[in-house]
GUTIMI-451248 format. One line per 2 residues: number of its first residue (from 0); their letters; for each residue x, y, z of N, C-alpha, C. Coordinates in pm, whole numbers, plus 50000, padded with zeros to 5 digits. Each point is the difference from the previous one (the first is absolute). Layout:
residues N
NUM	A	X/Y/Z/X/Y/Z/X/Y/Z ~ ...
//
This chain:
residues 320
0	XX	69533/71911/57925/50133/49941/49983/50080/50021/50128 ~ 50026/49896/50095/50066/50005/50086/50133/49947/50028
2	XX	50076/50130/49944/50151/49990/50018/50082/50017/50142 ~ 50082/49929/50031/50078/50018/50115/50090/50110/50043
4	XX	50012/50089/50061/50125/50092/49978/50117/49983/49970 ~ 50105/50030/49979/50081/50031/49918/50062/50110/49931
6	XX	50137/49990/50002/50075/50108/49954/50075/49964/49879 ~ 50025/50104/49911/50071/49960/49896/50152/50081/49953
8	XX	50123/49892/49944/50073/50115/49980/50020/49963/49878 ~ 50002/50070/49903/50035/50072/49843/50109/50079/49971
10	XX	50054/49967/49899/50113/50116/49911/49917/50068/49889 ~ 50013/50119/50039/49931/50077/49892/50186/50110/49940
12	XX	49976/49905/49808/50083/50064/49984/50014/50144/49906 ~ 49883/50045/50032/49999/50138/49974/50078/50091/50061
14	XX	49933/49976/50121/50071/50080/50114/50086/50003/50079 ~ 50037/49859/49992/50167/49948/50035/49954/49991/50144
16	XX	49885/49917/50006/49963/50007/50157/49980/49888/50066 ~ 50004/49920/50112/49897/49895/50070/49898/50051/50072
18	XX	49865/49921/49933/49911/50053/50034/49942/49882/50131 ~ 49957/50040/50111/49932/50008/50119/49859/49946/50006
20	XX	49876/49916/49971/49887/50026/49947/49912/49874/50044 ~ 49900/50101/50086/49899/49924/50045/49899/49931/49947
22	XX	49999/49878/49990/49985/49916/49877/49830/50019/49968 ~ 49897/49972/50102/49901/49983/50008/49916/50159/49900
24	XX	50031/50122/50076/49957/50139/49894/50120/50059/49941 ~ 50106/49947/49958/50122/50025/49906/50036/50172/50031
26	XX	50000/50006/50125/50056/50121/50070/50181/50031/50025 ~ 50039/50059/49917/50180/50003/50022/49986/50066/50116
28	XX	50080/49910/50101/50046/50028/50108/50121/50063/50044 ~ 50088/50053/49885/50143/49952/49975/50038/50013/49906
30	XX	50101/50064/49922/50108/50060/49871/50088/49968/50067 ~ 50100/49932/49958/50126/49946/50052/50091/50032/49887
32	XX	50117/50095/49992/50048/50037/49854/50157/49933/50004 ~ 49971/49902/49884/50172/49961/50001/50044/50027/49890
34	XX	50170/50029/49984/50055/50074/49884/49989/49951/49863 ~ 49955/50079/49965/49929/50015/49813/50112/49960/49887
36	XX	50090/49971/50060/50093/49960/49917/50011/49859/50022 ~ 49920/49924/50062/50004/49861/50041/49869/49926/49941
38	XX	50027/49918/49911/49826/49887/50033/50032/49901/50057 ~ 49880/49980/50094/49959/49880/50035/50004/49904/49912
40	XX	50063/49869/50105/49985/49880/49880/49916/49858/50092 ~ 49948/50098/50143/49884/49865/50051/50000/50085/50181
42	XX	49921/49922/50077/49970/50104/50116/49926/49880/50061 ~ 50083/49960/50153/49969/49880/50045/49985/50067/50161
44	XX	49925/49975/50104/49965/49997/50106/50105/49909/50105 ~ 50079/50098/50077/50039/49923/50147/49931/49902/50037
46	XX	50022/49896/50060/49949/49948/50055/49881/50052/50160 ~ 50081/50092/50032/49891/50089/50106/49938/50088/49938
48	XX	50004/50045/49923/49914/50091/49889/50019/50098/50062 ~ 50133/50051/50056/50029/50127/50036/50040/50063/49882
50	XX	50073/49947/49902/50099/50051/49926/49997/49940/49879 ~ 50005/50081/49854/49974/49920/49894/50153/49983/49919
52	XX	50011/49923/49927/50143/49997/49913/50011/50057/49819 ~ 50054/50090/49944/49969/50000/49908/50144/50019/49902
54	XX	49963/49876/49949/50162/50003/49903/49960/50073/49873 ~ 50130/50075/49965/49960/50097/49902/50098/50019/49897
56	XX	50045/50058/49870/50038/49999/49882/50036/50135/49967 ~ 50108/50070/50016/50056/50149/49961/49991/50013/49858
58	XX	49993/50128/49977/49979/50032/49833/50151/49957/49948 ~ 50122/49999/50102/50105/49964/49890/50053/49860/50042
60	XX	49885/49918/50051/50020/49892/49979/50067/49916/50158 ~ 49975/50065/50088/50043/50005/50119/49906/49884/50061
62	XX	50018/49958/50109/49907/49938/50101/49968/50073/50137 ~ 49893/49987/50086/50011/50055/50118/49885/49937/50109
64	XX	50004/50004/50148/49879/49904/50068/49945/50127/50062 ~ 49882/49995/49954/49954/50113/50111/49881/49928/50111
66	XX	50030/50076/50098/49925/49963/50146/49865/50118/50015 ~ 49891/49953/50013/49893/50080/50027/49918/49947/50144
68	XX	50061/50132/50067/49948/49971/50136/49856/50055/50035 ~ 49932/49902/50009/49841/50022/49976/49932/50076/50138
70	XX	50132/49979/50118/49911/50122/50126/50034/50151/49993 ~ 50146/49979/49933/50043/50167/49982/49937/50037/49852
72	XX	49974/49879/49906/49974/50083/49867/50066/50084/49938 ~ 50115/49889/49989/50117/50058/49938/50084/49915/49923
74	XX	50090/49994/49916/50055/49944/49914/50142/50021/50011 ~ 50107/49890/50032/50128/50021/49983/50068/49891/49971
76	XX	50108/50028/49914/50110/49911/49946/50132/49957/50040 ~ 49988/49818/49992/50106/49960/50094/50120/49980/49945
78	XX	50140/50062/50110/50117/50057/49974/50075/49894/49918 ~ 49950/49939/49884/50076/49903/49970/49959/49949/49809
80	XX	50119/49985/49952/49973/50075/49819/49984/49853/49980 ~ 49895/49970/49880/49978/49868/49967/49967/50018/49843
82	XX	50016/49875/49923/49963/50024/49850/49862/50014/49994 ~ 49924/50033/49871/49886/50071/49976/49879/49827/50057
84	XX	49941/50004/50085/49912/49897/50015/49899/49912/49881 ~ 49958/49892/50002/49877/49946/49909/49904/49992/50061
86	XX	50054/49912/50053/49902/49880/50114/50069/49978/50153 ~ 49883/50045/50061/50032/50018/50175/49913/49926/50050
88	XX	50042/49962/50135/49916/49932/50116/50083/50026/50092 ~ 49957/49961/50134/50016/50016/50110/50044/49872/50119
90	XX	50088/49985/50057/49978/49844/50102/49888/50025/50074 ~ 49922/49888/50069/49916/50055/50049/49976/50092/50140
92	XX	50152/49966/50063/49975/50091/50114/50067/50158/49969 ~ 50059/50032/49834/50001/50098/49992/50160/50064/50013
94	XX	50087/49890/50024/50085/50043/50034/50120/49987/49889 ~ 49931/49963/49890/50094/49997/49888/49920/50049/49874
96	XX	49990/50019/49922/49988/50041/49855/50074/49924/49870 ~ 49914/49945/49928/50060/49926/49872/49966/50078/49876
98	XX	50094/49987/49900/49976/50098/49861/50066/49929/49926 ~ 49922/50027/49845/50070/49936/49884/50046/50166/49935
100	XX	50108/49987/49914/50000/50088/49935/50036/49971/49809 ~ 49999/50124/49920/49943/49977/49858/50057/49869/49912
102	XX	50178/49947/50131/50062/49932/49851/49982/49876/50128 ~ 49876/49990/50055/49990/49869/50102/50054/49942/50129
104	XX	50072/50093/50016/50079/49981/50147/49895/49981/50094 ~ 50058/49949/50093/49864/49976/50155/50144/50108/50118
106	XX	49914/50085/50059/50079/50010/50092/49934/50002/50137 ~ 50052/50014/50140/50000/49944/50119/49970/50157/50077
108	XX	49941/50071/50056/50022/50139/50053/49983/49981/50156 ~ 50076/49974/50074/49984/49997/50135/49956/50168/50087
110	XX	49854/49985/50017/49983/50167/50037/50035/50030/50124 ~ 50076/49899/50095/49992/50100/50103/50182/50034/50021
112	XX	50048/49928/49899/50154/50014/50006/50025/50071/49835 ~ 49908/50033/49955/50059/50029/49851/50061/49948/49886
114	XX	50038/49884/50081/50087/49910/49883/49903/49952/49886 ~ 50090/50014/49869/49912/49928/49881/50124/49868/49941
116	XX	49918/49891/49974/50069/49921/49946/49930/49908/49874 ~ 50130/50017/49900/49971/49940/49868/49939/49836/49996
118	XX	49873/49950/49978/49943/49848/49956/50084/49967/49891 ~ 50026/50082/49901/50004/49956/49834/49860/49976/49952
120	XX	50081/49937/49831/49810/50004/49958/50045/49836/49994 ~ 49937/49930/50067/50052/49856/49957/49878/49894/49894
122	XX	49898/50067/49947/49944/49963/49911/50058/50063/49852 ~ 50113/50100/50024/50059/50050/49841/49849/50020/49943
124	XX	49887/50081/50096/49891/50029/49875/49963/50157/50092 ~ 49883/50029/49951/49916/50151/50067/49899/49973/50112
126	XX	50032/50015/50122/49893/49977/50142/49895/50097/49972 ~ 49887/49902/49997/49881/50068/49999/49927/50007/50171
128	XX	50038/49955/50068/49935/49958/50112/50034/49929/50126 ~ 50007/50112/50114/50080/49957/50139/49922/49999/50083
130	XX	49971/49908/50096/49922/49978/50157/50106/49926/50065 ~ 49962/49974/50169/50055/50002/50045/49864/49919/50110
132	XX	50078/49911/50108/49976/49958/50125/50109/49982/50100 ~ 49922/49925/50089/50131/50000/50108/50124/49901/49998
134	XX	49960/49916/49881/50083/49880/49978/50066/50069/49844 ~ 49996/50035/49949/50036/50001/49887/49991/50151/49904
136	XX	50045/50015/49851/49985/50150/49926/49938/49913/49877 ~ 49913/50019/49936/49957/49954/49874/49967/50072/49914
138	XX	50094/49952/49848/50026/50097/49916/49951/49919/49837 ~ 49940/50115/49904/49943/49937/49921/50069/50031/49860
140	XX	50053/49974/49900/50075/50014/49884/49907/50011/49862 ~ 50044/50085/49948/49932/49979/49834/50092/49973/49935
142	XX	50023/49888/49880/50045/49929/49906/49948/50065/49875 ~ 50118/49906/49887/49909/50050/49865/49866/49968/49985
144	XX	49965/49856/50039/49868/49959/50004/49975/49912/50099 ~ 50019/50022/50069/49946/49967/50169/50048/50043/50122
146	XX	50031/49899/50110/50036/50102/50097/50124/49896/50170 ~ 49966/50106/50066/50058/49873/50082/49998/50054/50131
148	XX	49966/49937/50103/50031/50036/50183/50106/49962/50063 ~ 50040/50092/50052/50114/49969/50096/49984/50021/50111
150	XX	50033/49957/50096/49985/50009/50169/50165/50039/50042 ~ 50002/50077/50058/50146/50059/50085/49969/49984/50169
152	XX	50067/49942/50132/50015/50036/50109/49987/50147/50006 ~ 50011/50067/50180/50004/50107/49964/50152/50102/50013
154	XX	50111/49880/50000/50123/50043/49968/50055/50010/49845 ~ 49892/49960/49912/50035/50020/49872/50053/49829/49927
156	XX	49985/49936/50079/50072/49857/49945/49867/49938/49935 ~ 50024/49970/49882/49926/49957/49885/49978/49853/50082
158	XX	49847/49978/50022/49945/49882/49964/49940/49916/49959 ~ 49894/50041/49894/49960/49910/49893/49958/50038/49895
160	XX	49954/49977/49868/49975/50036/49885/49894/49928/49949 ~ 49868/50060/49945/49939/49943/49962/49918/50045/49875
162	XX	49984/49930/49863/49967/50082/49856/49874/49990/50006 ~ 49981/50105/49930/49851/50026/50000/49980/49974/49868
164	XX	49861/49956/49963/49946/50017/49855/49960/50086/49904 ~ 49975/50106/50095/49951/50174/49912/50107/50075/50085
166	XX	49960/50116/49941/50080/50125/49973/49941/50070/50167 ~ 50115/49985/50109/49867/50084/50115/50050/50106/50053
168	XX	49858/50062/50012/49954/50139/50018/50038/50066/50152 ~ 49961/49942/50119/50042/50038/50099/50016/49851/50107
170	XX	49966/50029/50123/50028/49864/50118/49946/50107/50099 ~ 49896/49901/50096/49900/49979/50100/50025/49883/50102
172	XX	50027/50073/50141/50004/49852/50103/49855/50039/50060 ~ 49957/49918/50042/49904/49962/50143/50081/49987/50135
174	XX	49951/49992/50134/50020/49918/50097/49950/49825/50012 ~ 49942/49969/49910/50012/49865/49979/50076/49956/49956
176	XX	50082/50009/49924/50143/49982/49913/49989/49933/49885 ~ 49883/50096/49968/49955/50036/49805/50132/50039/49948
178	XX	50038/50010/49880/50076/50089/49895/49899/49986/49928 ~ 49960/50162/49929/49955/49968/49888/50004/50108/49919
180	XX	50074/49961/49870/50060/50044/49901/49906/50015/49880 ~ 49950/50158/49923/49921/49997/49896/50071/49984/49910
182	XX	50012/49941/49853/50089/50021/49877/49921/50019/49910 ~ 50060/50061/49880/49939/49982/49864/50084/49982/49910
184	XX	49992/50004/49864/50062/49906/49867/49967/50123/49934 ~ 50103/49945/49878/49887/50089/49851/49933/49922/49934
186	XX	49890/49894/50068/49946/49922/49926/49865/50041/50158 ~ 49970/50035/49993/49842/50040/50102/49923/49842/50084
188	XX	50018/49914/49907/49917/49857/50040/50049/49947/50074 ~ 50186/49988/50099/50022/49949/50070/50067/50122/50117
190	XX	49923/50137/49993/49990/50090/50126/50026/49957/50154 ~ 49969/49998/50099/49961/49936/50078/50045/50072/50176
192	XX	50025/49879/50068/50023/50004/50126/50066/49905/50056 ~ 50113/49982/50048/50093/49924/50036/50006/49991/50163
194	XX	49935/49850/50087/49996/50056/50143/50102/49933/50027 ~ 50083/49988/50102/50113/49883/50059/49979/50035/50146
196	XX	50004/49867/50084/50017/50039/50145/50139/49945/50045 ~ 50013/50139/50079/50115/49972/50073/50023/49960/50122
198	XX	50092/49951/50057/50053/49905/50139/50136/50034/50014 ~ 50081/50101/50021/50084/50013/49970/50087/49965/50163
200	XX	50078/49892/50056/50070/49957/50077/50124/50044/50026 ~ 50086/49995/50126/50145/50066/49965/50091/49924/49936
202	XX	49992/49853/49958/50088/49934/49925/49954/49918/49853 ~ 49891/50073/49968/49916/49975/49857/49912/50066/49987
204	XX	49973/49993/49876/49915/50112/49949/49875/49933/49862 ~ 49905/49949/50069/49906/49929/49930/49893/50122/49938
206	XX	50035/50001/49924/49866/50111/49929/49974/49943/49896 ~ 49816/49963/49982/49947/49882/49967/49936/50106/49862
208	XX	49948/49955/49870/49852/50042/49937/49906/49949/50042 ~ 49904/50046/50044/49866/49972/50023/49913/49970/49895
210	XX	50022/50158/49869/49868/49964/49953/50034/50087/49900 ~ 49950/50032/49880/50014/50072/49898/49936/50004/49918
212	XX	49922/50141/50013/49861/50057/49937/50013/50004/49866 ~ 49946/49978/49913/50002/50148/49848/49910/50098/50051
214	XX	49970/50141/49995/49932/50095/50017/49870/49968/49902 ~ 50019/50030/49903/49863/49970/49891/50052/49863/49868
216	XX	49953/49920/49995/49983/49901/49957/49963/50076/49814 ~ 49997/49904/49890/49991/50053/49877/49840/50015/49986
218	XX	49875/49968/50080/49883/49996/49989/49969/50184/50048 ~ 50024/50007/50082/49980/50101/50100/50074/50157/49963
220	XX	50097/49987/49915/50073/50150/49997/50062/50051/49849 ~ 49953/50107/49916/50050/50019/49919/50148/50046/49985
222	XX	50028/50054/50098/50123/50082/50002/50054/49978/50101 ~ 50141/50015/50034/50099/49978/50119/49920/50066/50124
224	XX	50023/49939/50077/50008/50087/50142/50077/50045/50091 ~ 50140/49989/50000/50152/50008/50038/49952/50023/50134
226	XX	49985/49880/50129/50018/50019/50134/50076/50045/50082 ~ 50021/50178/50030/50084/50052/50039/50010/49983/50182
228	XX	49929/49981/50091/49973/49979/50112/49929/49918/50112 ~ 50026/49948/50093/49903/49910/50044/50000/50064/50185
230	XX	49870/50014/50018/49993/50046/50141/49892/49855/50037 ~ 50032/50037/50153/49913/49885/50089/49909/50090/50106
232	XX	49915/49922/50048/49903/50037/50069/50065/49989/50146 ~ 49877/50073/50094/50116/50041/50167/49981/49843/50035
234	XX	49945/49911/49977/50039/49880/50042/50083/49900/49975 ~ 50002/50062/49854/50111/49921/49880/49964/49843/49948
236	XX	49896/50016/49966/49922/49874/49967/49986/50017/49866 ~ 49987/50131/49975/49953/50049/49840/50093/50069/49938
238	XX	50003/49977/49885/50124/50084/49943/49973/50072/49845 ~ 49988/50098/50014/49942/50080/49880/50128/50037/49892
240	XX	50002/49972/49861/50083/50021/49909/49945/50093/49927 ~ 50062/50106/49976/50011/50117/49914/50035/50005/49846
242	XX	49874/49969/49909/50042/50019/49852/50023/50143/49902 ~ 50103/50027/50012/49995/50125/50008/49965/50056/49833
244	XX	50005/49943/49907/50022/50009/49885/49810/49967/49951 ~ 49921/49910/50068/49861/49999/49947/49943/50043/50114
246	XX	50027/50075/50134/49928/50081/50038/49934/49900/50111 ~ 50025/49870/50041/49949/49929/50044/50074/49949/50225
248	XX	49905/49948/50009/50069/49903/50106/49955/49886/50016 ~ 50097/49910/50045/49964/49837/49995/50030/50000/50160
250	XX	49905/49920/50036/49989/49939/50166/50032/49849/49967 ~ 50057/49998/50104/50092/49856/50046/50022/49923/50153
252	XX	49970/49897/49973/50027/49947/50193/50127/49976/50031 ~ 50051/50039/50055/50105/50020/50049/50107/49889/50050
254	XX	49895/49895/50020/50082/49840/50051/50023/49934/49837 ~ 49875/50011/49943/50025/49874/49875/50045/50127/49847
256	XX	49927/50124/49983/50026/50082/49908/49908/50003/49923 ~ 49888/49890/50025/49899/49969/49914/49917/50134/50004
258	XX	49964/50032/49843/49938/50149/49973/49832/50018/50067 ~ 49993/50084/50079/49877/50029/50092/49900/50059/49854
260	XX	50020/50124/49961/49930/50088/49892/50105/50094/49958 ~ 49927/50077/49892/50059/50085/49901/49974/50168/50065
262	XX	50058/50060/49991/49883/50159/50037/50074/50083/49848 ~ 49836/50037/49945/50028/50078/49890/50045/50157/50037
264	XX	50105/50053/50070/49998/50164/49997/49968/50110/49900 ~ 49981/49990/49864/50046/50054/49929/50064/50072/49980
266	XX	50101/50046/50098/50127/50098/50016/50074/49955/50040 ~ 50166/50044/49915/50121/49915/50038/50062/50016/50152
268	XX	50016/49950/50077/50040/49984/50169/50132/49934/49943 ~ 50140/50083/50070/50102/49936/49990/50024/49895/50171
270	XX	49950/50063/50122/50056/49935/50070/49888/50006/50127 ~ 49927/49924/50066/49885/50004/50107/50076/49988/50106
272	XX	49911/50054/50111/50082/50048/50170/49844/49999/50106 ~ 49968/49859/50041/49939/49943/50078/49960/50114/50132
274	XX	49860/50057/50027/49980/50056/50096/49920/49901/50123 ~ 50029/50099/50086/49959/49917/50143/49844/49956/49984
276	XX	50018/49850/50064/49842/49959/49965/50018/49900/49880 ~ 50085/50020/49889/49945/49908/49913/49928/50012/49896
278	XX	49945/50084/50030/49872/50013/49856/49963/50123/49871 ~ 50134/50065/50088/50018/50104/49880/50160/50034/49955
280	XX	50015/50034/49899/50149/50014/49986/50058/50168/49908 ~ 50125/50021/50019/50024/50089/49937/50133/50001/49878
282	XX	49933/50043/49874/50106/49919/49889/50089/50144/49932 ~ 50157/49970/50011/49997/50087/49871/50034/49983/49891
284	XX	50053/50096/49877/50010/49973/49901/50083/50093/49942 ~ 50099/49901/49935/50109/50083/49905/50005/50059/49904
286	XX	49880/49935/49949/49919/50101/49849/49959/50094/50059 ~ 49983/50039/50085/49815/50133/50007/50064/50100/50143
288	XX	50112/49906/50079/50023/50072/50066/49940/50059/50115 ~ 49890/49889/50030/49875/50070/50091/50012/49870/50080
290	XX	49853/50035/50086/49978/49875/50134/49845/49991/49962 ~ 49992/49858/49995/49831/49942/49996/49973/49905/50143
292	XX	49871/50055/50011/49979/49908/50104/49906/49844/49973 ~ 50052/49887/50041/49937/49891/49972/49952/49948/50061
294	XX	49812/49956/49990/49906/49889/50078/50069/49897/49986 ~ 50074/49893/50074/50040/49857/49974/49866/49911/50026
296	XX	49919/50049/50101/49929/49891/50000/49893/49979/49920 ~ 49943/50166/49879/49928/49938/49926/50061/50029/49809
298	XX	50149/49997/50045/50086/50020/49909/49985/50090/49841 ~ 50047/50155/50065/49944/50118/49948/50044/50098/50018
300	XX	50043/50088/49917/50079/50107/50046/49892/50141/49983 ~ 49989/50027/50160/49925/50084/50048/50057/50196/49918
302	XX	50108/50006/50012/50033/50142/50014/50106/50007/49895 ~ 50106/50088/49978/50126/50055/49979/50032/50137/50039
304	XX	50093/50020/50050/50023/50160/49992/50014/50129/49878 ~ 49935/50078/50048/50011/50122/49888/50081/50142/50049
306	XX	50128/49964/49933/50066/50097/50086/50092/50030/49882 ~ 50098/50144/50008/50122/49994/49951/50088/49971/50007
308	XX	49990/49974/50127/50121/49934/50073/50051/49815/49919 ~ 50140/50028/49990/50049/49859/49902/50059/49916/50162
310	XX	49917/49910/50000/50015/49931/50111/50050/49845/49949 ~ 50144/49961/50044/50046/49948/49977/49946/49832/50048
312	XX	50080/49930/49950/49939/49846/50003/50030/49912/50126 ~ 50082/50043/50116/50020/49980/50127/49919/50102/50143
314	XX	49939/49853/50085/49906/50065/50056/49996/49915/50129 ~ 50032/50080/50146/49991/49910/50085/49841/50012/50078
316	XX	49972/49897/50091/49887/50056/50082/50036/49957/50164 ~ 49928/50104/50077/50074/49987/50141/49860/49986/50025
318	XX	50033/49866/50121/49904/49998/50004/49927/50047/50167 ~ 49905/49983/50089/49994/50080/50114/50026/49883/50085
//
């Protein structure tokens, strides 16, 4: 099995630590301890992969950003009080920070001036899901029974709205200018995958549907599969959806959406994280709390970890 090198970083929340970890013989390189009175609520990579971001959740309900500087291996928090985070992303050069918080607000965090500024919630629903490019912030809504996208500039000025048919779970860009949105229902048969490409111009904003999967069809699946994630391959041709609920993954092409194959895991994977090369991946999971490692190319889950350690469901990889 020829894996590429690679490093990995993990929240292990036992120990209230970021863990350091050489991906290939799962050697901790690194205990990184941030305050125990905080959880993590996601852990995203600088763009130089000097420095990781980790928005976090106080026991009395607080918010806070912590900075993990990956040459000193160290962890510190920036001078500036924010409500308790949901959903984070990053602009892509890093120089801003986006967050939803519990009653839906979007806010604006300018890191190198400190300033935070209020979006509102302008879907009046619960943000499940924020990315970000250089043109635009894209944000994903849950409804009573469906859903909806919104696109914001990156001054916060609302520009378009678009409803979705299911209930969705998170939001995925490409550099091709994929969106693609997993949802599910409480009805399992119209699950799916929602792609739209975007073109986003400075005086319009065309964001098209492409294509729209069901995950498992009524022949094929007894039970729901609630598509919690969708990762792409380092070329971004392929785009792997995460069933987190039957333990599964569905492969997808990335231009049309049309379904490649099924991979049976038999273990629930909440969220996959593409290693260098392509052909193997690393998943985790919100049930079990652990890291499995996945064959993509002969679609199979090789390993899991056996540890005590409660290793949380956010996981970056740096790569060399």
């Amino acid at each position: 099995m020829d894996i590429q090198p690679y490093q990995l970083l993990v929240i292990d929340d036992t120990t209230h630590a970021l863990l350091l970890v050489d991906g290939p013989n799962g050697e901790i390189l690194a205990e990184i301890p941030y305050p125990p009175e905080y959880t993590p609520t996601e852990l995203l990579l600088a763009p130089d992969q000097a420095k990781a971001y980790i928005p976090a959740v106080g026991k009395n309900g607080s918010g806070a950003l912590f900075i993990a500087n990956l040459s000193q291996r160290s962890i510190y928090r920036l001078p500036v009080k924010i409500p308790a985070p949901t959903q984070f992303t990053l602009s892509p050069d890093g120089s801003y920070a986006y967050f939803s918080v519990p009653d839906g607000m979007i806010y604006a965090l300018d890191i190198a001036t400190m300033s935070l500024k209020n979006w509102g919630n302008p879907a009046k629903a619960a943000c499940v899901g924020l990315a970000a490019d250089d043109k635009a912030v894209y944000s994903v809504w849950e409804h009573n029974d469906q859903g909806s996208l919104a696109v914001f500039d990156h001054q916060g000025q609302f520009m378009s709205e678009h409803n979705l048919t299911g209930i969705p779970t998170n939001i995925t860009l490409d550099c091709h200018g994929h969106i693609f949105i997993p949802f599910t229902t409480t009805h399992f048969t119209i699950e799916g995958v929602i792609c739209f490409n975007r073109d986003i111009q400075d005086d319009n904003t065309p964001i098209v549907i492409t294509a729209e999967r069901c995950i498992y069809p009524y022949s094929t699946s007894p039970s729901p599969a609630y598509p919690s994630h969708v990762a792409t391959s380092p070329d971004e041709t392929i785009a792997y959806v995460v069933n987190e609920e039957n333990s599964s993954i569905t492969v997808i092409d990335s231009d049309s959406a049309a379904i490649i194959r099924h991979m049976e895991l038999s273990r629930s994977i909440s969220c996959l994280h593409i290693l260098p090369g392509g052909d193997f991946a690393i998943a985790t999971s919100h049930i079990f709390s652990d890291l499995s490692l996945i064959d993509l190319r002969n679609g199979r889950l090789l390993s899991s970890t056996n540890t005590q350690r409660e290793l949380l469901g956010y996981l970056a990889i740096l790569r060399p």
